[in-house]
Steps between C-alpha positions, in 0.01 A plus 500: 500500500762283332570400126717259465714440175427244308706167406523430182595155294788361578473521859470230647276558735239514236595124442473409870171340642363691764500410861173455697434790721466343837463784789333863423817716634561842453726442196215331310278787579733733364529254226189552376454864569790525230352270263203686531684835436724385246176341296289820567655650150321515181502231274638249752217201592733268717823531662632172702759504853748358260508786229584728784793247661301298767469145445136470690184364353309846486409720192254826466269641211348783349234409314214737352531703774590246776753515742587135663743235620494160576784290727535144401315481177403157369316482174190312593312449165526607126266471236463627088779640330633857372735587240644837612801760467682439849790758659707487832682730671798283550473471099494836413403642175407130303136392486383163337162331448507252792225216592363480786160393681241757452376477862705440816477464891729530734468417872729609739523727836504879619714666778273398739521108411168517355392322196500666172392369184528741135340377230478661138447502116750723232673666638506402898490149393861566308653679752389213808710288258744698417589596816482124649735358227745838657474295859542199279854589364352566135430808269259563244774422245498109615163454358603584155524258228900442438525709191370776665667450834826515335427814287395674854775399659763664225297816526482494851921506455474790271249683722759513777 
């Protein structure tokens, strides 16, 4: 069992688009055995490679109960909208209302190069984005209107 700390905004990582994963090696299984520690903690519903340092398109969950990862997420279809407070662990402490689709899916693959598709509404649909715009380069803060972007921002500086 391994938790790994947590980046947090600025690091550039976080800013970085993730690479493809392109072979299932040992290092990407233990990959995802510590995203899947490090997300197995209450109150956390995603975690991406990149919050933990590793610039690889994979991210895990914890959703209601459910324990998963996928590698090489791709967000497939969204539909409807939500209007919701949002949080991230490489934000810590600020929460803002934050639009997003209502429902989600994601396709993607598992350790054993088998397809995977998630799909969601609420709260899994958030977090399939969420954690996609991570892979992306982008946090939840991007999608805010500019006023409110800018106002996160200067408390983000005061948080630290």
């Amino acid at each position: 069992m391994s938790l790994r700390e947590i980046r947090v905004v600025p690091d550039p990582v976080l800013r970085t688009p993730c690479e493809p994963i392109r072979e299932i090696t040992p290092a990407v299984r233990r990959m995802v055995q510590d995203l899947l520690d490090t997300v197995d903690d209450p109150g956390r519903a995603g975690l991406s490679a990149n919050q933990i340092g590793i610039s690889l398109r994979a991210f895990s969950y914890n959703i209601n109960g459910k324990l998963g990862y996928v590698l090489n997420p791709v967000i497939e279809e969204t539909r409807g909208e939500q209007y919701g407070e949002e949080g991230c662990l490489s934000v810590p402490k600020l929460w803002y209302k934050t639009r997003r689709a209502d429902y989600a899916r994601v396709r993607g693959i598992n350790l054993d190069g088998k397809p995977v598709v998630l799909e969601g509404t609420g709260l899994m649909g958030r977090m399939l984005q969420h954690e996609t715009d991570h892979l992306d380069g982008y946090i939840y803060l991007d999608r805010l209107e500019k006023t409110e972007r800018q106002e996160a921002m200067r408390r983000m500086r005061e948080v630290r």
